[in-house]
TORKOL-419522 format. One line per 8 residues: number of its first residue (from 0); their letters; for each residue x, z, y of C-alpha. Coordinates in steps of 0.5 Angstrom, whole numbers, plus 500, padded with zeros to 3 digits. Each point is the difference from the previous one (the first is absolute). Example, Ala and Ser with C-alpha at 12.3 -4.5 7.8 and 13.67 -1.06 7.14 Angstrom:
<pts>
0) as) 525:516:491  502:498:507
</pts>
This chain:
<pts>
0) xxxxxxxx) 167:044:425  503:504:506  501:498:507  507:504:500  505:502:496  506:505:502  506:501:497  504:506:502
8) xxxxxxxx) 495:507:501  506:502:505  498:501:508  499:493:501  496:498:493  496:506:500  498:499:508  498:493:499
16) xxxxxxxx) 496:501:494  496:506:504  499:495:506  498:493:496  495:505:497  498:502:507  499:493:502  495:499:494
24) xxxxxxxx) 505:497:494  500:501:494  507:503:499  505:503:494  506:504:500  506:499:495  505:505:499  504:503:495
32) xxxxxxxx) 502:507:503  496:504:504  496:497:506  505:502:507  506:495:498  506:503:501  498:503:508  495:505:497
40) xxxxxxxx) 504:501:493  507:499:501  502:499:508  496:501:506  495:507:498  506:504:495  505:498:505  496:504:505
48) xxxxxxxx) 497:505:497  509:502:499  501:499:506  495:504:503  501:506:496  508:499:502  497:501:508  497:506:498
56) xxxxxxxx) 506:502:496  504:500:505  496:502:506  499:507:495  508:500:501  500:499:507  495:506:501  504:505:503
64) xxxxxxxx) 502:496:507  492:499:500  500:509:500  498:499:492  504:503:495  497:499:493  503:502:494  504:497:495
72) xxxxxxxx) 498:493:499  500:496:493  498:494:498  496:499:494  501:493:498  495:499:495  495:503:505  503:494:505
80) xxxxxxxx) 499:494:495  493:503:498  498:499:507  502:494:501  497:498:493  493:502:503  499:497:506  503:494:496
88) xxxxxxxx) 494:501:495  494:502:505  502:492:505  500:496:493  494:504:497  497:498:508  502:493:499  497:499:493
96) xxxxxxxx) 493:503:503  501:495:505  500:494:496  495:503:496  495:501:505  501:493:503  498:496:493  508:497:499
104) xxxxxxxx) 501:500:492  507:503:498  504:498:495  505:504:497  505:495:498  506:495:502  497:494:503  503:493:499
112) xxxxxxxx) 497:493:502  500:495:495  497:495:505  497:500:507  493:503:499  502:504:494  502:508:499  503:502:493
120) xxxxxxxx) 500:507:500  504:503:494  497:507:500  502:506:499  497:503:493  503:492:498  494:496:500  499:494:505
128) xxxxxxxx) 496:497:505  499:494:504  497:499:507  498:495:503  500:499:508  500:497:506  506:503:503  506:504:499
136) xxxxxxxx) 503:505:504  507:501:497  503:508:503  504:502:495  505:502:504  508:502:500  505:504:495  506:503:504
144) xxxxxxxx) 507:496:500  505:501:496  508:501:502  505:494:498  503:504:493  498:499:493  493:502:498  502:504:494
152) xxxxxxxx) 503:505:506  494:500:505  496:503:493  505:505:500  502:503:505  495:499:506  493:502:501  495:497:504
160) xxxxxxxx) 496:502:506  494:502:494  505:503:497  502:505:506  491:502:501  502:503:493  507:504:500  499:506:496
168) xxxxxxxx) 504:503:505  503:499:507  507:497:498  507:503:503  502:493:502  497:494:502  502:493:501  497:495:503
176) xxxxxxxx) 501:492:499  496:498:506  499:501:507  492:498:502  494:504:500  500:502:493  507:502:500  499:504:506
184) xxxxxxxx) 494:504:498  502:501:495  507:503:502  495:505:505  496:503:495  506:501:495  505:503:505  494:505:503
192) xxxxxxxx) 500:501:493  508:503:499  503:494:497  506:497:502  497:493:502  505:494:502  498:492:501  503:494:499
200) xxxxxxxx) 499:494:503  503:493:500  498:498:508  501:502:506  494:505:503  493:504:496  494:499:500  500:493:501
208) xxxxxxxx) 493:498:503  502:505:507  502:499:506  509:499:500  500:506:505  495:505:496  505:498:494  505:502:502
216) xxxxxxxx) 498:507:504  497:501:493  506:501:495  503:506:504  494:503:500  500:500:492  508:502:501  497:506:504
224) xxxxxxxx) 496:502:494  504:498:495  499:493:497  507:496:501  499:492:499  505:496:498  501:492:503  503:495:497
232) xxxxxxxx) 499:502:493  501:494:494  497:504:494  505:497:494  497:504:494  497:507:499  503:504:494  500:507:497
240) xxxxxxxx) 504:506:502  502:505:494  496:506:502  494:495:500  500:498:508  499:492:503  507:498:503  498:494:504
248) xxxxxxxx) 506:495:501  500:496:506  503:496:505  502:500:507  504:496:504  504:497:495  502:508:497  497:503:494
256) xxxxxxxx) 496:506:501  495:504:496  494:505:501  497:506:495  494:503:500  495:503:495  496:495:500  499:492:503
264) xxxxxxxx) 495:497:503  499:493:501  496:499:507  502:492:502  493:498:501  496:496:497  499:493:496  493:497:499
272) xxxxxxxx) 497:501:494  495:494:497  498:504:494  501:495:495  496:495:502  504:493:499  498:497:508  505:494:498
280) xxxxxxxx) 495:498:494  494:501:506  503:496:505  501:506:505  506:499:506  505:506:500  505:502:502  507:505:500
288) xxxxxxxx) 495:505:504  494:498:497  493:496:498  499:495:506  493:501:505  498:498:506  497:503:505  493:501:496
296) xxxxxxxx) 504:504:494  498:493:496  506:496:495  501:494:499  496:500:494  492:499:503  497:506:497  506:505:499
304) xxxxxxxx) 502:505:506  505:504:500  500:507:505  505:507:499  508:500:499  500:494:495  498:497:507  507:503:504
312) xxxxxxxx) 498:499:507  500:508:500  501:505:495  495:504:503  493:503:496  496:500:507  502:493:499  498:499:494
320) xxxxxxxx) 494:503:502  499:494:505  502:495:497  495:501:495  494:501:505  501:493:502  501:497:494  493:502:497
328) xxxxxxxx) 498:499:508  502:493:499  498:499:494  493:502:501  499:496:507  502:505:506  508:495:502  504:506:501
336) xxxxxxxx) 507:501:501  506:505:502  504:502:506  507:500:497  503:502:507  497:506:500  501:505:494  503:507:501
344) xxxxxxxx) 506:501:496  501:508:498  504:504:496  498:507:498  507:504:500  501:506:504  500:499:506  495:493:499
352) xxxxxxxx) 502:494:502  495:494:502  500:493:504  496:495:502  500:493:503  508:497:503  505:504:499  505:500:505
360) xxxxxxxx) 505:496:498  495:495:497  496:499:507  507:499:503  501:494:494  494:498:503  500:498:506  497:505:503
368) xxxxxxxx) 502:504:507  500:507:497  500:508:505  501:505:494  497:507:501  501:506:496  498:507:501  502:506:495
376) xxxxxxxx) 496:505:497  505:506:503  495:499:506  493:499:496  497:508:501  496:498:493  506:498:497  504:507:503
384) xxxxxxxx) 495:504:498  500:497:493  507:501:499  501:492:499  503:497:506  505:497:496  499:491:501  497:496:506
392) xxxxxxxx) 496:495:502  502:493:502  497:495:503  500:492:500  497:497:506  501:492:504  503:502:506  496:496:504
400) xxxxxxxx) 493:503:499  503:506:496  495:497:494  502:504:493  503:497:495  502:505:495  500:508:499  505:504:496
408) xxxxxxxx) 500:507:499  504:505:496  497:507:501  494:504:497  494:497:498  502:493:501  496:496:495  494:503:504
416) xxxxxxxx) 502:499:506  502:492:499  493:498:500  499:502:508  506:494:501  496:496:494  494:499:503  504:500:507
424) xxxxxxxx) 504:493:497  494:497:497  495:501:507  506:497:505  501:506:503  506:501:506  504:507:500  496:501:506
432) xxxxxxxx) 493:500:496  503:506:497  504:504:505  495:499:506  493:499:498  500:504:493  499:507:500  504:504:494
440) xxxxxxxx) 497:507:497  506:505:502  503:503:497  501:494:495  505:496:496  497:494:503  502:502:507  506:498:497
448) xxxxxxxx) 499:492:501  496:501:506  506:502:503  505:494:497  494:495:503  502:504:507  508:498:499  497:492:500
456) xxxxxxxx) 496:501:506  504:505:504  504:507:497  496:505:495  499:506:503  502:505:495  507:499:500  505:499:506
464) xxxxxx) 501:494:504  506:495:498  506:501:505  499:495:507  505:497:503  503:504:506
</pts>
């Protein structure tokens, strides 16, 4: 008998398991791939392996403004996947250990819940095992979407972004049905790489969990680097030309229109995955976005939790993450329960791009009394120096007492950087706070914040003042 069973070994199912384990449960871990989900084997980890070596690829390229003339320079593809293959393998071998080392049985297989209490695990050799368990955390996570054409096409004619870790060879062209997170990294990476890279959306904007105006600023700077991004786009069908290219035919404004590329890749977002467990059969509340829980990640269904994307507050693995951490913390009698306000949205293109907290237009919405600052990193000496100062930073503050409500940033380094605003937000702090009582190492891209939180309380002093009345 175990205390818990997780479904799902992805970064909300491996965590909660190591952290019930922590907590002195006695724990197993289903899985039928390889323990990391689709974060550490398919997403997050691959993603950012290829695109850390597109930034020094064209940092490489960039070198003769920096006094640096090297010589020809070559991609070597095979290297480039090998790379990425092997820093995949040395965090999912860390993780193993770690399930190992904290006493959680894993079980090599497709888990399935007959009734609550019971785990059926068909193994992978082709035998079977049932357990037996207090509770049951359900983290099998999601599957990417699908365009609205007949599956027959999708097969053919599309890849998916698993598909694109893997590319034998840098495609000449790319097409892109998708204008989120995923779809922008990946247009980043493959244009650093020489491909013609094209996007296609149906709404309006990118990178939909970012601030309006940072959306905005973003699309000229994909023009700038090559990436075009079309709006307004009805996918209809996707077919084959002679030479053996894809020819996607489309809609926009009511008038046929067509794109084609070597090769399409659907990058529309993601749908939860239930992994076959029959939650009509258990009772278990869902929804169009995924399984119901309330606060303490608890079902419907006494027994039964439910963490991860097959959740769909957030498609995000930190979290997942979290999400795990306080399910097994309820479980075991520590009432735990998450912030939602407060999670940082980052996109790791070229430049990067993160938020966290209200957006503009969303505070607005709210009710809110807001003075907006923004600094740009043109006048960021660390961000000069490094030869990265395109974007900003844009605060979100109540006019009255200058209380932050929301950070976004476009520019170098943004994903790190956020958390400085993360943990300003989660504190109640006030742009003052920031911009008069907390000293910034100089010369750093933080500063760069600081100097916004100055624009709430009076003017930043690194750029030049707003023209006054006469």
């Amino acid at each position: 008998m175990f205390d818990i069973i997780v479904i799902g070994g992805g970064p909300g199912g491996y965590v909660a398991a190591i952290k019930g384990a922590q907590l002195g449960a006695k724990v197993a871990l289903v899985e039928d791939r390889r323990v990391g989900g689709c974060c550490l084997n398919r997403g997050c980890i691959p993603t950012k392996a290829l695109v850390r070596t597109a930034e020094i690829y064209l940092d490489m390229k960039h070198g003769p403004a920096f006094g640096l003339t090297p010589g020809e320079i070559k991609v070597d593809w095979g290297t480039v996947i090998a790379r990425k293959d092997k820093v995949v393998h040395q965090l999912t071998s860390g993780v193993e250990l770690l399930l190992k080392s904290n006493g959680v049985a894993l079980y090599d297989g497709r888990g399935s819940i007959p009734k609550p209490g019971v785990v059926e695990v068909a193994l992978k050799d082709g035998g079977k095992e049932v357990l037996e368990t207090k509770n049951i955390i359900i983290a099998t996570g999601s599957l990417e979407q699908s365009p609205p054409i007949p599956e027959e096409q999708v097969r053919a004619h599309t890849v998916t972004s698993e598909d694109a870790l893997d590319f034998d060879h840098v495609p000449e062209s790319l097409l892109i049905i998708g204008g989120g997170v995923l779809g922008i990294e990946f247009a980043c990476v493959y244009n650093a790489f020489g491909s013609k890279v094209t996007a296609v959306k149906r709404g309006p904007g990118i990178l939909p969990p970012i601030d309006e105006e940072l959306q905005t600023r973003m699309i000229p700077v994909l023009k700038r680097a090559g990436i075009t991004v079309n709006h307004g786009i009805y996918v209809k069908e996707i077919t084959e030309t002679a030479d053996g290219k894809k020819r996607l035919v489309a809609e926009k404004d009511g008038a046929p229109t067509e794109f084609v590329a070597e090769r399409v890749l659907l990058a529309l977002g993601r749908v939860p995955n239930y992994g076959g467990i029959d939650l009509d059969a258990l009772g278990v509340q869902y929804e169009k976005r995924g399984i119901k829980t309330d606060a303490q990640m608890r079902t419907n269904v006494p027994g039964i939790y439910a963490i991860g994307d097959v959740v769909g507050r957030y498609w995000l693995a930190p979290v997942a993450s979290a999400e795990g951490v306080v399910a097994v913390e309820n479980i075991t009698g520590h009432p735990a329960q998450i912030d939602y306000s407060i999670i940082p949205s980052c996109v790791f293109s070229i430049p990067e791009v993160a938020s966290v907290g209200l957006k503009e237009k969303e505070a607005r919405d709210k009710g809110f009394e807001v003075k907006v600052s923004k600094f740009p990193f043109t006048a960021n000496g660390r961000a000069l120096a490094m030869g990265e100062a395109e974007g900003i930073v844009k605060v979100v503050a109540q006019a009255g007492d200058g209380k932050l409500l929301g950070v976004h940033i476009l520019g170098p380094r943004a994903t790190d950087l956020i958390h400085e605003a993360s943990i300003a937000l989660k504190l109640g702090a006030k742009a003052a706070d920031i911009a008069d009582i907390l000293v910034h190492a100089h010369p750093t891209l933080s500063e760069a914040f600081m100097e916004a939180c100055e624009g709430i309380t009076g003017e930043p002093i690194h750029i030049a003042p707003r023209r006054r009345a006469q």
